[in-house]
VMD Tcl script that draws the C-alpha trace (Angstrom):
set ca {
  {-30.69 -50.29 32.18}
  {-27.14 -49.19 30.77}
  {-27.27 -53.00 29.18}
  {-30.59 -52.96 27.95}
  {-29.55 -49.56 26.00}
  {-26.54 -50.68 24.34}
  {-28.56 -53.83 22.93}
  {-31.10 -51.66 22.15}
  {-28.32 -49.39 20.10}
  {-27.05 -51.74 18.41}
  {-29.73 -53.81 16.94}
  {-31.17 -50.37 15.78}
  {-28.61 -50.32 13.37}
  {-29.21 -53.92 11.72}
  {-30.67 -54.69 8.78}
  {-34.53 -53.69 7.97}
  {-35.12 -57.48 7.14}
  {-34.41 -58.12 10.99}
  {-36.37 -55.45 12.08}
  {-39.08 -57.81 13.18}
  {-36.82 -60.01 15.44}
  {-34.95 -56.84 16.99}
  {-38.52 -55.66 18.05}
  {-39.15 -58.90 19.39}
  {-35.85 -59.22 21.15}
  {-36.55 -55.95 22.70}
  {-39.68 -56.70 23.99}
  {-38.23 -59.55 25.48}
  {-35.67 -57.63 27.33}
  {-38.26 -55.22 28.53}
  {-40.64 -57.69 29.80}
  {-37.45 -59.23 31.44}
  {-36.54 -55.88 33.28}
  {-40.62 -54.99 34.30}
  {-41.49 -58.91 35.02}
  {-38.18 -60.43 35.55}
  {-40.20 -63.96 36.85}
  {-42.19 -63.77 34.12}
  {-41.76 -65.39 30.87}
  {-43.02 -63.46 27.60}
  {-45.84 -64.19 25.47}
  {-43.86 -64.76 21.67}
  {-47.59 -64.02 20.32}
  {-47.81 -60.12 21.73}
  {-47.31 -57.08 19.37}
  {-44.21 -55.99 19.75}
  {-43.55 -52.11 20.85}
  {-41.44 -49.53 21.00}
  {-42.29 -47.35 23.48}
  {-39.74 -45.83 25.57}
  {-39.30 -48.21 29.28}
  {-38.14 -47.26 32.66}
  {-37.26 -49.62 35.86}
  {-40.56 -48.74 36.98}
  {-43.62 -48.40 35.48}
  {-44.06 -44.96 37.62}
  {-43.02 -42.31 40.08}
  {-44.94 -43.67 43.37}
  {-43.10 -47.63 42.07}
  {-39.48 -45.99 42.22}
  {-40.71 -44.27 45.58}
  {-41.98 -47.55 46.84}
  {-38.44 -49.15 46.34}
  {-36.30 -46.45 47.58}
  {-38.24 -46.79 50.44}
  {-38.03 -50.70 50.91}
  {-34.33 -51.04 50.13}
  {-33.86 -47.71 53.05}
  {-36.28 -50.30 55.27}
  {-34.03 -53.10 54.69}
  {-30.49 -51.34 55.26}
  {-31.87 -50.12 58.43}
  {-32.87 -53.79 59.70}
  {-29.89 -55.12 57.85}
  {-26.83 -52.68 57.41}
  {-24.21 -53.17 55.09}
  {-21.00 -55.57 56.07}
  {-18.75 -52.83 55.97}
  {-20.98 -50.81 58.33}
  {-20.13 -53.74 60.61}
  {-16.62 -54.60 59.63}
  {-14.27 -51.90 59.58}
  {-12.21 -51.62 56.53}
  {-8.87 -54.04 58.19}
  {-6.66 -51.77 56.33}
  {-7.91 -48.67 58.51}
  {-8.35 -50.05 62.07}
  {-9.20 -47.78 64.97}
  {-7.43 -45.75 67.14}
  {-5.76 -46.77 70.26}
  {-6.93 -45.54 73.03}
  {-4.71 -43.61 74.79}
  {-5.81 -43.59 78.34}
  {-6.50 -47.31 78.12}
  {-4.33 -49.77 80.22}
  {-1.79 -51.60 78.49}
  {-1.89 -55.35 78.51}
  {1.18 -58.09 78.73}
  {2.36 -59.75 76.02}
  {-0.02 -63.06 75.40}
  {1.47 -66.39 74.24}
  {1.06 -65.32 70.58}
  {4.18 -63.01 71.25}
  {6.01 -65.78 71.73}
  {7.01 -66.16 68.02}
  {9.96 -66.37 65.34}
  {12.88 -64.05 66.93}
  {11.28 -63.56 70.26}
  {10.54 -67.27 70.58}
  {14.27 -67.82 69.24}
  {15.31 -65.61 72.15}
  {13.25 -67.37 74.60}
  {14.32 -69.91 73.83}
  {18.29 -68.90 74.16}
  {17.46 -67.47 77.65}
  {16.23 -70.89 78.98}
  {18.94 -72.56 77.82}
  {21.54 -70.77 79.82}
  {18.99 -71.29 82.80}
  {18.55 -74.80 82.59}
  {22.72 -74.54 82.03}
  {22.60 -73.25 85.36}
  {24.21 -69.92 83.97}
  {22.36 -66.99 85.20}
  {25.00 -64.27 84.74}
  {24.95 -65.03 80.86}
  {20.90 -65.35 80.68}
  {20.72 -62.42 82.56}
  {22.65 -60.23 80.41}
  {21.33 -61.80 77.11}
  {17.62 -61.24 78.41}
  {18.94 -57.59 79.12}
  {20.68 -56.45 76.13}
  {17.51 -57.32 73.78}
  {16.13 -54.70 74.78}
  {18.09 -52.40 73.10}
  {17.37 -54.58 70.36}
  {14.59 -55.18 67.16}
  {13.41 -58.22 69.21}
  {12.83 -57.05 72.82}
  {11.57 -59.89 74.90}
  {8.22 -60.93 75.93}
  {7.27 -61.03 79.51}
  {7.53 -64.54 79.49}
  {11.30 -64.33 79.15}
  {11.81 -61.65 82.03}
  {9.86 -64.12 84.57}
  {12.02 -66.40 83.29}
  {15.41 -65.01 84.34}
  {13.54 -63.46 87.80}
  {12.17 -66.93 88.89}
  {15.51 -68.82 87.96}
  {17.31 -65.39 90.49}
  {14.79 -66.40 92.61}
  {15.03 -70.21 92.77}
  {18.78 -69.35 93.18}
  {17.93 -67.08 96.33}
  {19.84 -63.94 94.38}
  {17.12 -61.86 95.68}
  {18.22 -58.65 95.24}
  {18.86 -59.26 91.79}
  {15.12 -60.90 91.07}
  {14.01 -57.71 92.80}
  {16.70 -55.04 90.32}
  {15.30 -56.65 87.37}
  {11.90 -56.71 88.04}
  {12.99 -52.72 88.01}
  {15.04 -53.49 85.39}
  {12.35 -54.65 82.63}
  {9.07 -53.58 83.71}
  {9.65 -49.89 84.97}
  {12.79 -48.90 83.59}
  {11.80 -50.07 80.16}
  {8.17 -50.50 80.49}
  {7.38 -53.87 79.20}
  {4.03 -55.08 80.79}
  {4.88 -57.16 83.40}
  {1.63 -60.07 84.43}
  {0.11 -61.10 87.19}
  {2.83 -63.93 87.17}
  {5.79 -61.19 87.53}
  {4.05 -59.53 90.30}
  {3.94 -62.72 92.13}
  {7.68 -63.40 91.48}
  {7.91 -60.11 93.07}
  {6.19 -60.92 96.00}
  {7.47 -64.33 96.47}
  {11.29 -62.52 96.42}
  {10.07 -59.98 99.13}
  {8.37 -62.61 101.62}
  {11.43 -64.57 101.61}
  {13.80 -61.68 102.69}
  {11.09 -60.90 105.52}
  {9.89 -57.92 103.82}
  {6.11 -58.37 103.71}
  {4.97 -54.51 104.14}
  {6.87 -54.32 100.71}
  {5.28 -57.24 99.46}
  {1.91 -56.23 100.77}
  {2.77 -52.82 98.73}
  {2.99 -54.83 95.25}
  {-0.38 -56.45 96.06}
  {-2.18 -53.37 96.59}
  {-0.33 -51.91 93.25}
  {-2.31 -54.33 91.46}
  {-5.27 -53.80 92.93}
  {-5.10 -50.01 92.08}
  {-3.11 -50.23 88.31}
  {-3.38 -53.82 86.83}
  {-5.83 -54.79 84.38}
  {-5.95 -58.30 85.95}
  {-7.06 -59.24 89.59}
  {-4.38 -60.98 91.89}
  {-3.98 -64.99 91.58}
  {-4.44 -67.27 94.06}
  {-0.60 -67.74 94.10}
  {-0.78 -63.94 95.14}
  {-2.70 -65.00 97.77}
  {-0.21 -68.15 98.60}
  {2.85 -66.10 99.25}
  {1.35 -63.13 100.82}
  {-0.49 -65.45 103.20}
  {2.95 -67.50 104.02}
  {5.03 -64.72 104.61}
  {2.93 -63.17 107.07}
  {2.76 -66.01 109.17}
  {6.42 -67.08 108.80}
  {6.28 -63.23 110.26}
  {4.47 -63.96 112.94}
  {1.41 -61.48 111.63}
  {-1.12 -64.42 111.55}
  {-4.31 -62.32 111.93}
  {-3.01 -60.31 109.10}
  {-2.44 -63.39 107.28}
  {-5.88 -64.31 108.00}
  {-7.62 -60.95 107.16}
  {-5.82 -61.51 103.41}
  {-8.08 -64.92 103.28}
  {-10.83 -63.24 104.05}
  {-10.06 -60.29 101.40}
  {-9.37 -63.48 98.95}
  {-13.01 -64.78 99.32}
  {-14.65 -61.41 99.18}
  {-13.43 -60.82 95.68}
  {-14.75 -64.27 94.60}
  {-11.40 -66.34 94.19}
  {-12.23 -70.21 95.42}
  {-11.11 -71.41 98.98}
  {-7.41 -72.59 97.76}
  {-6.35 -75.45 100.41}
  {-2.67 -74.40 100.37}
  {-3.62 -70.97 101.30}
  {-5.81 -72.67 104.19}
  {-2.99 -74.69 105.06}
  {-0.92 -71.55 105.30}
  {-3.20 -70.44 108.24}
  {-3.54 -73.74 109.50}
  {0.18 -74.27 109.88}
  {0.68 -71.14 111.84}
  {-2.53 -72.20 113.96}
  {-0.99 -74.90 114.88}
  {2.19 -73.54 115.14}
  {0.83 -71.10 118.03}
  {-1.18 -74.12 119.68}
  {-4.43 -73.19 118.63}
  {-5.77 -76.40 117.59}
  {-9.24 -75.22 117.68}
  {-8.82 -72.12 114.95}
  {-7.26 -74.78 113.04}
  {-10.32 -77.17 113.24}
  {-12.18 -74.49 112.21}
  {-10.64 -73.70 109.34}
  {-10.23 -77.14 107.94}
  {-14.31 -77.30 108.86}
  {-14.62 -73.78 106.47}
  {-12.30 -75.13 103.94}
  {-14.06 -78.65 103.48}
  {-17.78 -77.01 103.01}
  {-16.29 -74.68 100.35}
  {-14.09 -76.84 98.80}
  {-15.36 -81.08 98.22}
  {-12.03 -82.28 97.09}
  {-9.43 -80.45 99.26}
  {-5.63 -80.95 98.80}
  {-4.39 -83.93 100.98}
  {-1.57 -81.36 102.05}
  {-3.79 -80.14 104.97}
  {-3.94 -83.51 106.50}
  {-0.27 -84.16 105.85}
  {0.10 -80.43 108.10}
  {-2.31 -81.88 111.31}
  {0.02 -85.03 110.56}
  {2.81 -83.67 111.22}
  {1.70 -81.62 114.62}
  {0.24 -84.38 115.96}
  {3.60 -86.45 115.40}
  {5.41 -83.65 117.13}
  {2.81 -83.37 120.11}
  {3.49 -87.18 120.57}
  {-0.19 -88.68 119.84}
  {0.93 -90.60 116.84}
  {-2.47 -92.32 116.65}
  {-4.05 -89.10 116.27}
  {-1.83 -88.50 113.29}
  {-2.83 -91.69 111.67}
  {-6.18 -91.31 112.22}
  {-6.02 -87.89 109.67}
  {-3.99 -89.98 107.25}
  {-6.52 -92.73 107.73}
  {-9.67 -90.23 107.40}
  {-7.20 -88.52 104.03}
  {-7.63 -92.02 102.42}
  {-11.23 -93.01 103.09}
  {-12.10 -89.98 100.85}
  {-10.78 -92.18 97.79}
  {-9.74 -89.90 95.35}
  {-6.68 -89.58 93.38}
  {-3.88 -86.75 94.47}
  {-1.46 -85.32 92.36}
  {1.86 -86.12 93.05}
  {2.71 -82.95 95.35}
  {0.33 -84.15 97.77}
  {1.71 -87.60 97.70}
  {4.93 -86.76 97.53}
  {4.65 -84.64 101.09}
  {2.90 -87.41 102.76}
  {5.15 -89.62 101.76}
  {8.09 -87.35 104.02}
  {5.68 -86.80 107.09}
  {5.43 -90.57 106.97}
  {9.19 -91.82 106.34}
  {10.13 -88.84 108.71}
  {8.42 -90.73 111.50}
  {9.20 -94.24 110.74}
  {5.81 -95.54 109.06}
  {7.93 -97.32 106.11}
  {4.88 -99.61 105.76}
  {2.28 -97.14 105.09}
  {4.47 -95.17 102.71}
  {5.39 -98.06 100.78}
  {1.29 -98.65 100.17}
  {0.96 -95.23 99.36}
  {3.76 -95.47 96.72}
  {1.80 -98.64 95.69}
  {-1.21 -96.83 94.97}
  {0.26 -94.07 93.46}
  {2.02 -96.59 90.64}
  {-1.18 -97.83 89.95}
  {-2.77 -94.46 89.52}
  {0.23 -94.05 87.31}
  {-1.30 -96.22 84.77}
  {-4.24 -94.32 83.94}
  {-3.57 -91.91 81.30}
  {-5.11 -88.98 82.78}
  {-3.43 -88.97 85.83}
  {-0.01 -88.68 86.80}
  {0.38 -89.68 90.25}
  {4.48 -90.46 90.03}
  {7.11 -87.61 88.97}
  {11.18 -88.09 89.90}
  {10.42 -86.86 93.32}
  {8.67 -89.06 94.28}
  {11.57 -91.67 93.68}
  {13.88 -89.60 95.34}
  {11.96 -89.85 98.70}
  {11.03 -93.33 98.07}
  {15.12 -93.86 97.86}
  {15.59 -92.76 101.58}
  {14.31 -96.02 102.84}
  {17.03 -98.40 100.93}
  {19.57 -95.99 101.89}
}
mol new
graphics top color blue
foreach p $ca { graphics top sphere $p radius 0.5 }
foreach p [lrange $ca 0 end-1] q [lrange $ca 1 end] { graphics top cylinder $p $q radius 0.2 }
display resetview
């Protein structure tokens, strides 16, 4: 309406010889505003008469309430966007999460990148201590970089260190450690024998994480309680696994199997291969490799081959760990012919470019037999 004013304004003060087209014009812009799909007719008497958006009250009504109707079935975009440049409020009593790989950018990724360096250098003192200065620093590191340094102490069996700065980054100076860190943890502690503090870390994320364990938890918890001789605890921790819907992992079967086996009970062990190959279709060959291995130590090497046999009638394609640790149960008891087929057949997997059946492992065992 403001526009429709000012045009009115102004052509009132033209010249009275165009006071016949002003009229016109006007009535052309009122007609536009009242019947704005409508078209004018040129031969109607112009007017003057004062115009409103509406021709009446109960019209005006009618369209307040249709455009209320509308907003109601279709709000406004910044009713459903919040303005970017005011977002909302932390919560304060919600958990905080770990770094994700986004983190892992300029500076931080710089100092990642550092860190590894000195690992793959094989110098842990000086990753360690670069890893733990920055965060005194602008560019404190991501969680990735503290698993990092505690995996390499690990790998390096410098336990106690893994375990001080596990203290070290994630409760001393509260960066958010994963699900990956806790495992590290765990891993450390199963390998020094102490699986009631291991089992203690598990439970911890249970209670305060705001993830679920992995089945690598699951893996090393498993393992250390039967290297402990606590196989029916080992056992009740599968159990717990499958109640809080993780898959049926082989290599925590195998864990189970192994110490089975271990004790001589050969018919637990059946049955758990028997539960693990109706939950699981394509199991990891590493099972078979385990009842390999027993069998070759009880003396019945035809029982032996007839798993490795049974392993290869299933005809699909392992990745390389599996090979690889057949490979050893078969070189370790003299069956240079049947490992030198599988090594075969894992060069030709090789050639398909989705799988990668050889790594440099795999070479290094295959080397034992020219040696």
């Amino acid at each position: 309406m403001s526009l429709y004013r000012l045009l009115l304004r102004s052509l009132h003060h033209h010249h009275n010889h165009h006071r016949s087209a002003s009229a016109s014009l006007t009535h052309h812009f009122h007609s536009l505003t009242r019947h704005p799909t409508n078209s004018p007719n040129p031969n109607s008497t112009p007017s003057f008469a004062r115009t409103y958006a509406f021709s009446s009250a109960e019209e005006a009504a009618a369209e307040r309430r249709r455009r209320k109707r509308r907003l109601r079935i279709e709000p406004p975009l910044h009713a459903i966007r919040p303005n970017p440049q005011y977002p909302p409020a932390r919560d304060p009593n919600a958990p905080r999460l770990p770094d994700s790989t986004s983190a892992l950018v300029g500076s931080r990724l710089n100092l990642h990148n550092r860190v590894q360096s000195l690992i793959r250098a094989s110098d842990l003192d000086a990753a360690s201590y670069t890893a733990r200065q920055a965060v005194f620093s602008n560019t404190r590191p991501t969680v990735f970089t503290c698993n990092a340094i505690i995996a390499a102490m690990y790998r390096a069996k410098r336990y106690k260190e893994a375990v001080a700065l596990f203290a070290y980054f994630f409760e001393q100076f509260e960066i958010v450690p994963n699900v990956v860190s806790y495992n590290n943890l765990i891993n450390t502690h199963c390998d020094e024998g102490r699986v009631d503090e291991a089992l203690r870390v598990y439970r911890k994320i249970i209670e305060t994480a705001p993830f679920s364990p992995s089945h690598v938890t699951y893996r090393h918890l498993t393992k250390g309680f039967v290297d402990s001789g606590r196989i029916d605890e080992a056992l009740d921790l599968l159990r717990e696994m499958l109640n809080k819907g993780q898959g049926a992992d082989s290599l925590v079967y195998n864990n189970l199997i192994s110490g089975y086996l271990n004790v001589g009970n050969l018919a637990k062990a059946n049955e758990l291969f028997d539960e693990l190959k109706e939950r699981c279709v394509v199991y990891d060959g590493m099972v078979n490799a385990t009842f390999m291995e027993w069998w070759f130590n009880q003396g019945k090497e035809n029982e032996a081959m007839e798993s490795y046999k049974s392993l290869l009638d299933k005809n699909f394609r392992m990745i390389p760990a599996t090979c690889n640790v057949l490979l050893e149960v078969l070189l370790k008891y003299g069956k240079k012919a049947e490992a030198w087929a599988l090594f075969a057949q894992m060069l030709d997997n090789h050639q398909t470019p989705t799988v990668q059946a050889v790594n440099s492992e795999t070479f290094n065992i295959m080397d034992t037999i020219t040696l």
